[in-house]
BAFI-3210 file (N, C-alpha, C; in Angstrom, 3 decimals, decimal comma, padded with zeros to 6 digits):
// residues 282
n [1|2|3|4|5|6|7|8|9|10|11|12|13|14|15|16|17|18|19|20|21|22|23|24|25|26|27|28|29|30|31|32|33|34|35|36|37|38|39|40|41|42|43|44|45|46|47|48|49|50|51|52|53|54|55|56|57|58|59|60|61|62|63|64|65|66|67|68|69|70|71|72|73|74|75|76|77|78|79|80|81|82|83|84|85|86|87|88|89|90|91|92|93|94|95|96|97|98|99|100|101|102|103|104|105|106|107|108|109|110|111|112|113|114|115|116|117|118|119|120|121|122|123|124|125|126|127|128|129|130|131|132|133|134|135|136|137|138|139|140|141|142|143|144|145|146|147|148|149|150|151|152|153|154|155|156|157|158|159|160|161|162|163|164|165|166|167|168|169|170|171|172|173|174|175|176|177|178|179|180|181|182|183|184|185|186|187|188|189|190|191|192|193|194|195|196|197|198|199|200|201|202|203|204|205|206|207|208|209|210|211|212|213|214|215|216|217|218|219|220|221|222|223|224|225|226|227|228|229|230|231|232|233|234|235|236|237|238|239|240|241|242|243|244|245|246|247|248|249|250|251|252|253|254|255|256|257|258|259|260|261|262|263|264|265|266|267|268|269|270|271|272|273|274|275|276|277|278|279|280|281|282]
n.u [093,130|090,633|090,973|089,687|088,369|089,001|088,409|087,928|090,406|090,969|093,421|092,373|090,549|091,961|094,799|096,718|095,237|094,596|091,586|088,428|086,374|082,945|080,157|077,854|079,030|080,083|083,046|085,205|087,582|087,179|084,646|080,876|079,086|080,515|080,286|082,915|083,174|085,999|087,427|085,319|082,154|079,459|079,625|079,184|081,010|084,126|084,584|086,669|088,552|089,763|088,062|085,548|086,155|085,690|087,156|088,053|087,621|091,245|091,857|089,227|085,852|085,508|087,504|090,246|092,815|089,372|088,836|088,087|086,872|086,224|083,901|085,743|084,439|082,527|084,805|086,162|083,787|083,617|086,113|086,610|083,931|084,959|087,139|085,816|084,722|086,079|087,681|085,632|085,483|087,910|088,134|086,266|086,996|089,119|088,449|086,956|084,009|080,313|080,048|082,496|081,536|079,142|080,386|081,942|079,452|078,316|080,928|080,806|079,336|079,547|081,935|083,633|081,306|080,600|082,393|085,540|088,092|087,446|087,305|089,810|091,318|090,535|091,263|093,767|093,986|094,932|097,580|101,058|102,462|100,840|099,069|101,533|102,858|101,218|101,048|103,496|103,862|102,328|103,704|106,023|104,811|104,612|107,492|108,395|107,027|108,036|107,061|108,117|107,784|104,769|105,211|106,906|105,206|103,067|105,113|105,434|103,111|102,295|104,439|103,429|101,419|102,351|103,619|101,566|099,545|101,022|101,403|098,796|098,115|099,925|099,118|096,445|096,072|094,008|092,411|092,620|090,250|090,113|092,155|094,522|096,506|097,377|097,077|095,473|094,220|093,784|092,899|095,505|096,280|093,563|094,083|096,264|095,298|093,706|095,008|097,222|095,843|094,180|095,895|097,236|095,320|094,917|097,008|097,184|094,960|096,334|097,699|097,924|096,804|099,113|100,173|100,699|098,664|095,004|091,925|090,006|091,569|092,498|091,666|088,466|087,652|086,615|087,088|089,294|088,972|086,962|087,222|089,301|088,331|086,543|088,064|089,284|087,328|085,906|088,704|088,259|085,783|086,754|088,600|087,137|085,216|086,874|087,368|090,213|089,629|087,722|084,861|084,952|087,437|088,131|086,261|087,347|090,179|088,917|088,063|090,432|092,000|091,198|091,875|094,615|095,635|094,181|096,565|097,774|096,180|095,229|097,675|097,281|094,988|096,514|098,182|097,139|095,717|097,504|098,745|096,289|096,754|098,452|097,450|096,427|093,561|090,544]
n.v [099,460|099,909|101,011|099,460|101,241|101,536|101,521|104,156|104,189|105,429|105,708|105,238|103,047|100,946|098,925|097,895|099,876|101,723|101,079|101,996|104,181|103,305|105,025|104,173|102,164|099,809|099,728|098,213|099,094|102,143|102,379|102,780|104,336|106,916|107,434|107,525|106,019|103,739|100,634|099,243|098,166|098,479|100,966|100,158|099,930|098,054|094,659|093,850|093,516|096,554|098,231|098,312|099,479|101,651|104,516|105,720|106,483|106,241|102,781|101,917|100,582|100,365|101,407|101,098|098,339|097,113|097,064|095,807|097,876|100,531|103,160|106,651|108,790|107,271|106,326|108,982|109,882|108,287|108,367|111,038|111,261|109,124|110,654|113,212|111,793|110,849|113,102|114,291|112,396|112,359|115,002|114,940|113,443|114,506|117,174|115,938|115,569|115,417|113,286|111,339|110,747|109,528|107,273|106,054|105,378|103,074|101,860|100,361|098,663|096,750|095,397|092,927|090,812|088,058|084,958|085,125|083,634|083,986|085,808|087,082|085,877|087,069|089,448|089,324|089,143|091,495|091,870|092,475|089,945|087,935|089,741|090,989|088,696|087,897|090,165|089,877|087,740|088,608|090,344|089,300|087,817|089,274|090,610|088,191|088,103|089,761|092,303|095,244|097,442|097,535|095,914|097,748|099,411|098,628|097,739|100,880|101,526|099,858|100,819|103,249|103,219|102,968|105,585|107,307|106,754|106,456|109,829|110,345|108,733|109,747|112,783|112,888|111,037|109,203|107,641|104,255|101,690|099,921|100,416|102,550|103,218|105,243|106,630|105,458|106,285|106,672|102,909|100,967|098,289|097,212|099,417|098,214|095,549|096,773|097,591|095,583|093,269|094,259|095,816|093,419|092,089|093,745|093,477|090,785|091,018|092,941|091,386|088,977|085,296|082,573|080,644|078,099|077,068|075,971|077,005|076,661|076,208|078,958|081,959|083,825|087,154|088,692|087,024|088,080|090,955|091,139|088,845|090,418|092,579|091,422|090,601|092,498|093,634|091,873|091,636|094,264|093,879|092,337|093,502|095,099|094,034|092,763|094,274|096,165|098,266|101,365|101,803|104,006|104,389|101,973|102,509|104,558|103,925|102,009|104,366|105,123|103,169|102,421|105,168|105,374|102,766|103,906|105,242|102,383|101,265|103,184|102,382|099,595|099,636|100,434|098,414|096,269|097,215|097,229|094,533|093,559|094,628|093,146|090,928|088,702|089,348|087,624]
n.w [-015,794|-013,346|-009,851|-007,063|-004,819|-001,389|001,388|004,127|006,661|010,261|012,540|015,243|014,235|013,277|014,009|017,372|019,300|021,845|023,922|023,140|025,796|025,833|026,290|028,637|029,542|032,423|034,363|036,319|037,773|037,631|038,590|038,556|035,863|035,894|038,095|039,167|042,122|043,371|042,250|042,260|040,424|040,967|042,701|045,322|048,412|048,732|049,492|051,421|054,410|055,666|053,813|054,701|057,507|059,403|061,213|064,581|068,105|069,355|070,634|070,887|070,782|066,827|065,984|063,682|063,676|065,279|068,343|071,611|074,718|077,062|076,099|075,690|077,002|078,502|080,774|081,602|082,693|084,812|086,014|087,007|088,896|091,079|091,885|093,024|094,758|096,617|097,120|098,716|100,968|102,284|102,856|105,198|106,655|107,245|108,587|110,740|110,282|109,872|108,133|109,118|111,779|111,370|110,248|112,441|113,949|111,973|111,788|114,249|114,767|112,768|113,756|114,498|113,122|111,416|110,850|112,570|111,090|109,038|107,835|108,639|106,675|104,689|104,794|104,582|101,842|100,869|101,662|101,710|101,198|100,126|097,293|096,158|095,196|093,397|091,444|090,496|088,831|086,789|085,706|085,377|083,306|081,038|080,742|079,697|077,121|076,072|076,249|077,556|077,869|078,873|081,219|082,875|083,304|085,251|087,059|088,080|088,842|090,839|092,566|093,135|094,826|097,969|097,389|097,524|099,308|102,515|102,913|102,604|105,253|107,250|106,790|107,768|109,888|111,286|113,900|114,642|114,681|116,865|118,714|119,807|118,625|115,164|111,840|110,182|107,697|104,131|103,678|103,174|103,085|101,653|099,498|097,964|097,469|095,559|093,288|093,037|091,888|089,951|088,525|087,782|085,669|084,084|083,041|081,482|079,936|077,882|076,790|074,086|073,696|074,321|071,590|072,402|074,191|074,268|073,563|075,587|077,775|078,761|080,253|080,083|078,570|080,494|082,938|084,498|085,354|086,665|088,625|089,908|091,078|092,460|094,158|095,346|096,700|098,868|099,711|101,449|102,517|104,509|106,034|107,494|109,192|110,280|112,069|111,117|110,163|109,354|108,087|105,851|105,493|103,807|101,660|101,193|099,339|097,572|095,776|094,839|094,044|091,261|090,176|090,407|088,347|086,480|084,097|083,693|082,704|080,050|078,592|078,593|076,703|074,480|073,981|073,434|070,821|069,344|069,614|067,953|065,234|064,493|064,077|061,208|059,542|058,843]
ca.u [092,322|090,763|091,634|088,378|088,373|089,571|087,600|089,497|090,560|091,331|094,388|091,725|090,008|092,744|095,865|096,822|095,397|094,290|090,211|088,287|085,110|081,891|079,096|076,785|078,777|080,555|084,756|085,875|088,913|086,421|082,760|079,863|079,340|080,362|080,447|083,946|083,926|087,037|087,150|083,578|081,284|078,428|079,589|079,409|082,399|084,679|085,013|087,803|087,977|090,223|087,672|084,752|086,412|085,445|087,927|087,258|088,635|092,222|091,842|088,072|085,333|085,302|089,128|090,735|091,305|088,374|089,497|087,011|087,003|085,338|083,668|086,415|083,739|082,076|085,983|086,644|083,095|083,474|087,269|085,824|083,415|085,465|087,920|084,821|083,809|087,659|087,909|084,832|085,775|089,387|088,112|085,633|088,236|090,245|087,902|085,903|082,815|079,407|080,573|082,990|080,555|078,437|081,026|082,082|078,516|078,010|082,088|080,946|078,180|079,733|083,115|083,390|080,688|081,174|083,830|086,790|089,276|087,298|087,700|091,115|092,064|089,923|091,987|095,238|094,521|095,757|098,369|102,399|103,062|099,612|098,942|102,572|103,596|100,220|101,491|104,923|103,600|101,967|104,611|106,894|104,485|104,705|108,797|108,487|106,288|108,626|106,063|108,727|106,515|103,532|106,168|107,713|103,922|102,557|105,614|105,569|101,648|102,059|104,724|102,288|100,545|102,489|103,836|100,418|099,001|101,804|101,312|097,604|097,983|099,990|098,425|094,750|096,393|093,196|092,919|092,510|089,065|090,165|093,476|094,812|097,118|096,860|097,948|094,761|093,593|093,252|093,575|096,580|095,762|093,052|094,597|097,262|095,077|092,551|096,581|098,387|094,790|093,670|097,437|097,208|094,503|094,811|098,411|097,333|094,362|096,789|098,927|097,411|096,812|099,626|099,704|100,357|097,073|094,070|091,244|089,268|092,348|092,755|090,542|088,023|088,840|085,853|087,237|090,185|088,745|086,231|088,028|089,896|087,135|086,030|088,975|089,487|085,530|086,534|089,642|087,637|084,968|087,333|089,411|085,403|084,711|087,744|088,024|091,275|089,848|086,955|084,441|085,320|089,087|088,077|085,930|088,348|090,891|087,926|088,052|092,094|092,729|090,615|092,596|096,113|095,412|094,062|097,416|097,885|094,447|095,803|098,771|096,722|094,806|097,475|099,174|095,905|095,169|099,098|098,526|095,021|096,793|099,354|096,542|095,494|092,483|089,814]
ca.v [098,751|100,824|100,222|099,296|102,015|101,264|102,475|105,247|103,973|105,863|105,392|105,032|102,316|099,630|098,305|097,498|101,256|101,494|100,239|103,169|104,127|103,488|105,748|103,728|100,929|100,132|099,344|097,883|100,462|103,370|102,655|102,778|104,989|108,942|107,645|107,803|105,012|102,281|099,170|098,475|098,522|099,244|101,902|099,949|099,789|097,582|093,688|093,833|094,436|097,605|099,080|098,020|099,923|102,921|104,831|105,998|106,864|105,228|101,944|101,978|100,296|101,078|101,737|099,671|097,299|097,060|096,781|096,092|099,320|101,577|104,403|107,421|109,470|106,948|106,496|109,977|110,370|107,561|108,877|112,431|111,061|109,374|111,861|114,014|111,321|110,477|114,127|114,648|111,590|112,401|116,577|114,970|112,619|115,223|118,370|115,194|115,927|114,440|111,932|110,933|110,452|108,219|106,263|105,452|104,264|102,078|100,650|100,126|097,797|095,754|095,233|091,331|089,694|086,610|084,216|085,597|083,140|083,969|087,764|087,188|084,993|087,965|090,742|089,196|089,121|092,662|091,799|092,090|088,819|087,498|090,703|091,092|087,975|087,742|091,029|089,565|086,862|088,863|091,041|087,845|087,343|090,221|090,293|086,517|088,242|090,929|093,587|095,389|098,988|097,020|095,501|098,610|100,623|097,886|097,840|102,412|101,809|099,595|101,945|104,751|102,842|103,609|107,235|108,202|106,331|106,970|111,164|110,508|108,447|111,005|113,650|112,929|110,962|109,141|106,034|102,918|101,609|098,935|100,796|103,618|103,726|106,602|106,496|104,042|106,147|105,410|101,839|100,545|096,688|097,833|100,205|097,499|094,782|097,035|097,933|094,972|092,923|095,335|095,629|091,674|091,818|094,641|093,312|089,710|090,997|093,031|090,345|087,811|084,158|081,819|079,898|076,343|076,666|075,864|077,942|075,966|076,894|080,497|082,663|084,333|088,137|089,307|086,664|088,541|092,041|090,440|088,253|091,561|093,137|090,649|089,946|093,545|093,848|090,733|092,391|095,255|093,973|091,469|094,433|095,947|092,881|092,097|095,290|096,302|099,818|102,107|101,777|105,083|103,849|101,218|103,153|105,651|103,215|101,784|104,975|105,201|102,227|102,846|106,143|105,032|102,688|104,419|104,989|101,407|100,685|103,540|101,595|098,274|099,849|100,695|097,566|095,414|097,758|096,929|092,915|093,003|094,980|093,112|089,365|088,643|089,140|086,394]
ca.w [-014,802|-012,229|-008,754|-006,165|-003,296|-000,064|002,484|004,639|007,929|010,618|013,445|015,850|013,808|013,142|015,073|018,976|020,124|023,417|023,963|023,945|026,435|025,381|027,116|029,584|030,448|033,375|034,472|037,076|037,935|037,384|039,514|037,504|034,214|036,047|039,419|040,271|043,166|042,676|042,652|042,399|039,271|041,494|043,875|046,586|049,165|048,533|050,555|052,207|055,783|055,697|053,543|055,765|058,584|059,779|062,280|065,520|069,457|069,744|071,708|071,641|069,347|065,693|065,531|062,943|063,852|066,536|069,894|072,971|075,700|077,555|075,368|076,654|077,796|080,627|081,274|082,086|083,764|086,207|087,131|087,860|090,156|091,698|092,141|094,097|096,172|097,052|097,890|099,749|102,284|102,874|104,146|106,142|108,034|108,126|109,482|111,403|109,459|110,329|107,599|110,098|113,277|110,808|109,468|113,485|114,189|111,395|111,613|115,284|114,790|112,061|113,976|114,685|112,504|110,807|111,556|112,666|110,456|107,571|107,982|108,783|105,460|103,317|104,928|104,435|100,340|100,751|102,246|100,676|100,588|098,803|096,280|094,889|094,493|091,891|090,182|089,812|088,036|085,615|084,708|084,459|082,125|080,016|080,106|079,050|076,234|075,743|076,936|078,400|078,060|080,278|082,806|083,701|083,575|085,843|088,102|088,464|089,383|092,544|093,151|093,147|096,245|099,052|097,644|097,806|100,945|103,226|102,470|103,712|106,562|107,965|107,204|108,223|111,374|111,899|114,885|114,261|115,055|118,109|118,672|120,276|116,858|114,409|110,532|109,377|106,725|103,595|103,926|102,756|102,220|100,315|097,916|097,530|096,501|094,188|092,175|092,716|091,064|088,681|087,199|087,019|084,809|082,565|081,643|080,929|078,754|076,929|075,972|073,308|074,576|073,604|070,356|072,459|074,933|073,537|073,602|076,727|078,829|078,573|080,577|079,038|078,665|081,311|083,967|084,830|086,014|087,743|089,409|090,509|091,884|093,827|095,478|096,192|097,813|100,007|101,208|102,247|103,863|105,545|106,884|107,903|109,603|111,526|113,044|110,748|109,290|109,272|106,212|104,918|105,360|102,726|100,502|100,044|098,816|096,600|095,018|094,653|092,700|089,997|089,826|090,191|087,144|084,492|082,685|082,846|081,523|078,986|078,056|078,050|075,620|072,808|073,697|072,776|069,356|068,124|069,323|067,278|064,121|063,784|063,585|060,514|059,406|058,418]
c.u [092,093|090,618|089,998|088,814|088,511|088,950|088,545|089,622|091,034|092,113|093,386|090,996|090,759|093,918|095,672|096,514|094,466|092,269|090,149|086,973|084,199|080,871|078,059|077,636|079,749|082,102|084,809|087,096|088,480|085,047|082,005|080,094|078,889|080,379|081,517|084,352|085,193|086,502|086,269|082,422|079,853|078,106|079,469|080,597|083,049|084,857|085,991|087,667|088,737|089,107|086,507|084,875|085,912|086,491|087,342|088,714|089,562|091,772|090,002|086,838|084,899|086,639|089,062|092,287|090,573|089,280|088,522|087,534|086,414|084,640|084,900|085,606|082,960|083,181|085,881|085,251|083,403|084,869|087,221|085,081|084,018|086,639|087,168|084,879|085,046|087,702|087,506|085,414|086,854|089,040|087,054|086,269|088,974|089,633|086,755|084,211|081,543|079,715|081,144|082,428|079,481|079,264|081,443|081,033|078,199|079,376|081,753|079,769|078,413|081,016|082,474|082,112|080,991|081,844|084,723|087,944|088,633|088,204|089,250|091,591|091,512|090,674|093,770|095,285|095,051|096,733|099,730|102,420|102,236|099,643|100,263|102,913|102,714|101,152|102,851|105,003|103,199|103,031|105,834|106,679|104,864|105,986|108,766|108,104|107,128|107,663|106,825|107,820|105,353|103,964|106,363|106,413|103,815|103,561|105,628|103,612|101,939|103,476|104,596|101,898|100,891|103,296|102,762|099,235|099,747|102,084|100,384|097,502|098,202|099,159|097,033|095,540|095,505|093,506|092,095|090,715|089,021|091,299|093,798|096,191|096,636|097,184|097,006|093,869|094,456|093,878|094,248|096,711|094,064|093,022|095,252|096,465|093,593|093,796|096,633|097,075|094,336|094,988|097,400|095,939|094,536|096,614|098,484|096,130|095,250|097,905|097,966|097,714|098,224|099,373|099,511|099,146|095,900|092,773|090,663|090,226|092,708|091,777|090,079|087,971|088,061|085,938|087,973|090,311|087,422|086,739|089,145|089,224|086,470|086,914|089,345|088,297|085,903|087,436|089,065|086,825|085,805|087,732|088,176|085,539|085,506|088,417|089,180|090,643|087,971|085,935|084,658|086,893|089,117|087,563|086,918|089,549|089,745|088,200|089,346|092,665|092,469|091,504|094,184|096,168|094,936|094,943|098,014|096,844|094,756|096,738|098,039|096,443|095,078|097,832|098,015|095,270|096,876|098,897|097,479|095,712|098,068|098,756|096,067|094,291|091,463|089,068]
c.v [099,652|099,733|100,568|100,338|101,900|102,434|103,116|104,691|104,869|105,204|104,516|102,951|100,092|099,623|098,005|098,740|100,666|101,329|101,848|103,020|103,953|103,678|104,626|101,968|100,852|099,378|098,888|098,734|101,931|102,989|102,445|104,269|105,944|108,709|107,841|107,202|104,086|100,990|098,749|099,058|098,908|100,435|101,484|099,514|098,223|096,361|093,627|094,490|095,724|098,666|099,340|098,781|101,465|103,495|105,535|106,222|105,935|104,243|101,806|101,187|100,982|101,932|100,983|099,538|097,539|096,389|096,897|096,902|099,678|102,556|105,415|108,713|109,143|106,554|107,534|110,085|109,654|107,897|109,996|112,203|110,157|109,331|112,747|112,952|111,113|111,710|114,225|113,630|112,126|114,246|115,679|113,710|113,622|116,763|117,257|115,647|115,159|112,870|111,052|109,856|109,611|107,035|105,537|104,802|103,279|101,167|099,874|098,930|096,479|094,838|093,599|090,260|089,140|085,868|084,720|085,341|083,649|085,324|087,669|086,814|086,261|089,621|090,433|088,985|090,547|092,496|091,955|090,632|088,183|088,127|090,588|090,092|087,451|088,600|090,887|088,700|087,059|090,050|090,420|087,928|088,198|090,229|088,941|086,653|089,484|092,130|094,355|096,642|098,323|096,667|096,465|099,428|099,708|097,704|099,416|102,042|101,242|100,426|102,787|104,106|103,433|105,316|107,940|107,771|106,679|108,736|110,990|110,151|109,886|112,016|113,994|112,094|110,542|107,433|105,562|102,724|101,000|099,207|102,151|104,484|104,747|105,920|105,181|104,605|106,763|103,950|100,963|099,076|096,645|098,292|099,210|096,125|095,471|097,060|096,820|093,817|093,404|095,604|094,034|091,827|092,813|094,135|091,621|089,401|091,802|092,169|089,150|086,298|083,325|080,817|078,351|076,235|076,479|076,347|077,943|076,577|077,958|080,958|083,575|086,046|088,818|088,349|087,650|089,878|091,571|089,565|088,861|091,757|092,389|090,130|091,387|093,891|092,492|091,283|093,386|094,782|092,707|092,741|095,585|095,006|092,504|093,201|096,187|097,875|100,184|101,787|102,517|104,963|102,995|101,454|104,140|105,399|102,371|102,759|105,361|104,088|102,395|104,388|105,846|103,693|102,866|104,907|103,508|100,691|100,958|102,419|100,171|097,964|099,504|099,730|096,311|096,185|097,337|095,283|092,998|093,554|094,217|090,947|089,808|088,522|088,302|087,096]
c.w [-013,612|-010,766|-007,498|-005,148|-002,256|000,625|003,482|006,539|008,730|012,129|014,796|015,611|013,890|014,060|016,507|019,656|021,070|023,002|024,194|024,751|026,024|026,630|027,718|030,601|031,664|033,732|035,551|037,991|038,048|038,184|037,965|036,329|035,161|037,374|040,215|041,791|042,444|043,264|042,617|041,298|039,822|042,474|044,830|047,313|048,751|049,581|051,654|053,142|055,533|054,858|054,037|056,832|058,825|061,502|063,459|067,243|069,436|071,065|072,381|070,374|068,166|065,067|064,201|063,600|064,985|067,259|070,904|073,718|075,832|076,440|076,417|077,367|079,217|080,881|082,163|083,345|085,057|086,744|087,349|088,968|091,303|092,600|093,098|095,262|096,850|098,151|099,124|101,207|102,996|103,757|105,223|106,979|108,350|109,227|110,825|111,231|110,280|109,485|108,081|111,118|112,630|110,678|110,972|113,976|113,646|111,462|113,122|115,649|114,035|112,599|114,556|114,010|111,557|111,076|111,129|111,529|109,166|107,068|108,255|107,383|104,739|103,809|104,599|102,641|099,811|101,009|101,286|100,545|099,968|097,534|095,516|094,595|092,612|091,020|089,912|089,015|086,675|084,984|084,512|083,808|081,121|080,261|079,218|077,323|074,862|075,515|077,663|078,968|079,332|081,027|083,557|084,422|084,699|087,231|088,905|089,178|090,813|093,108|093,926|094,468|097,256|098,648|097,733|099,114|101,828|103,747|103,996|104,836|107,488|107,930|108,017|109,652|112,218|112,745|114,141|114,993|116,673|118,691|119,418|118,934|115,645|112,918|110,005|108,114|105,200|104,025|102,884|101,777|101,153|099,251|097,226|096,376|095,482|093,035|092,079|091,703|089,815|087,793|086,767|085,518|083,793|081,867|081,162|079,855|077,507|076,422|074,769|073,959|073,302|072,975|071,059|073,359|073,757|074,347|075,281|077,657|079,482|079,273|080,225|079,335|079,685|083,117|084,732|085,725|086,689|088,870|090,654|091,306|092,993|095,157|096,056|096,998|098,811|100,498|102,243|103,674|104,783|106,289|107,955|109,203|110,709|112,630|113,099|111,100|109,516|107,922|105,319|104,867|103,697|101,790|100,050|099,088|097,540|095,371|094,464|093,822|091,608|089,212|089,132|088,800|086,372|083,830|082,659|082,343|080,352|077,921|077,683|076,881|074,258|073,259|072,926|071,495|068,711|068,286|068,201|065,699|063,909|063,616|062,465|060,191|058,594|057,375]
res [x|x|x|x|x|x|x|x|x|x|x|x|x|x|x|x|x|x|x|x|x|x|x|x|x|x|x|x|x|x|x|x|x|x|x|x|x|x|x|x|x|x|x|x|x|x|x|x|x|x|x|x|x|x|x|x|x|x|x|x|x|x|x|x|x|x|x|x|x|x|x|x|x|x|x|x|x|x|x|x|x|x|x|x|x|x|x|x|x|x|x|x|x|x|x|x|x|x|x|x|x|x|x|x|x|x|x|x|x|x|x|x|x|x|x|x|x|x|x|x|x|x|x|x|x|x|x|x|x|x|x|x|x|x|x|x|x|x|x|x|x|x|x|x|x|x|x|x|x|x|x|x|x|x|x|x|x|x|x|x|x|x|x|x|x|x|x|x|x|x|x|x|x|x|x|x|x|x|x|x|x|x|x|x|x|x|x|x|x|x|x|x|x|x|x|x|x|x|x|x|x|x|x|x|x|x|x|x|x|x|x|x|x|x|x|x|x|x|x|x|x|x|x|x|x|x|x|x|x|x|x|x|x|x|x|x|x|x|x|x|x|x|x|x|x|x|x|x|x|x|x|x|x|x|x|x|x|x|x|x|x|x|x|x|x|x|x|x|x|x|x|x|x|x|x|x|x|x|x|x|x|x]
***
């Protein structure tokens, strides 16, 4: 009896061997047919935010995660300029410049307008006992938060105030406007509340709002340095107004706060890119 032929199989052909490729089509684990992307049968990037991301200046948009900030280039430009204009004022108080002999006709014209009590209440938000007790509040906050890094930055900045006002007074040694008193420039309650304001607010945007407020309560993250600013332009021109300081007394402290915090802006920064990386993402 002959025996029917059995067709010849090969290893390939029969059992549990591995699937093999067939030319044009496309995997999942492999991109399309030769393209070599993952994860994606069409080459296109992948859903997920992490792969969505594109990296970029620490602490600036387009990090991952994104973090709102300055670009660090109009950073640096606007604390270069001013850094000049800082300069320029402080030689021309101190060589009595024509800058000077302007700045006495125009403080001399503005001295006493408005009401007195007002100008009095808007020069005393410089003051120690108004300004710090704010920035003690906010770096309560941040111990409370265990921020200890932004407590300590935020307490070395108003620091910084009088080791670097106290220098200038002396040295420049200029009078008072209504005074026979020396030692009024820069001005002091000025510098104090552009720091002791401007640290409030950069260390209660870098903190995340707590889980029990609800949203309505919280202020929103562009109140806070505004709210600065305005209360440091009110101290000024109160201290204009009531006859405290010079205008170039108060601009030059204008230009000194902004200085003396930008490493805790820095620090704000990284402390608001580690809160945002460590929220989940939607």
């Amino acid at each position: 009896m002959r025996e029917t032929p059995r067709s010849r199989e090969t290893p390939a052909d029969s059992g549990p061997g591995l699937p093999q490729r067939r030319p044009g089509r496309a995997f999942a684990h492999t991109g399309a047919s030769g393209s070599g992307t993952p994860h994606r049968s069409d080459g296109r990037p992948p859903h997920t935010p992490r792969g969505a991301r594109r990296t970029g200046l620490a602490g600036h948009p387009g990090t991952t995660p994104p973090v709102p900030g300055w670009p660090a280039p109009l950073v640096s430009g606007v604390l270069a300029l001013l850094v000049v204009l800082f300069a320029l004022i402080t030689w021309q108080v101190a060589v009595e410049g024509p800058l000077l002999r302007l700045d006495e006709r125009v403080g001399g014209g503005l001295f006493g307008s408005g009401p007195a009590a007002l100008t009095q209440v808007l020069s005393d938000l410089g003051g120690m006992p108004v300004a710090l007790p704010v920035l003690a509040c906010a770096i309560g906050y941040a111990l409370w938060r265990r921020a200890l890094r932004l407590a300590v930055c935020a307490a070395l900045t108003m620091a910084a105030v009088p080791a670097l006002v106290i220098p200038l007074k002396v040295a420049t040694a200029r009078q008072g406007p209504l005074t026979e008193a020396v030692n009024y420039f820069p001005s002091g309650h000025t510098a104090t509340a552009a720091v002791a304001y401007g640290a409030s607010a950069l260390v209660m945007l870098a903190l995340p709002r707590p889980s029990w407020l609800r949203r309505a309560t919280w202020p929103r993250a562009w109140m806070m340095p505004v709210a600065a600013i305005l209360l440091t332009t009110a101290t000024g021109i109160g201290l204009v107004l009531h006859g405290y300081h010079w205008p170039l007394d108060v601009l030059a402290s204008w230009c000194l706060g902004p200085l003396v915090l930008a490493p805790l802006w820095w620090v704000s920064c990284r402390s608001r890119r580690r809160s945002s990386s460590r929220t989940p993402s939607c």
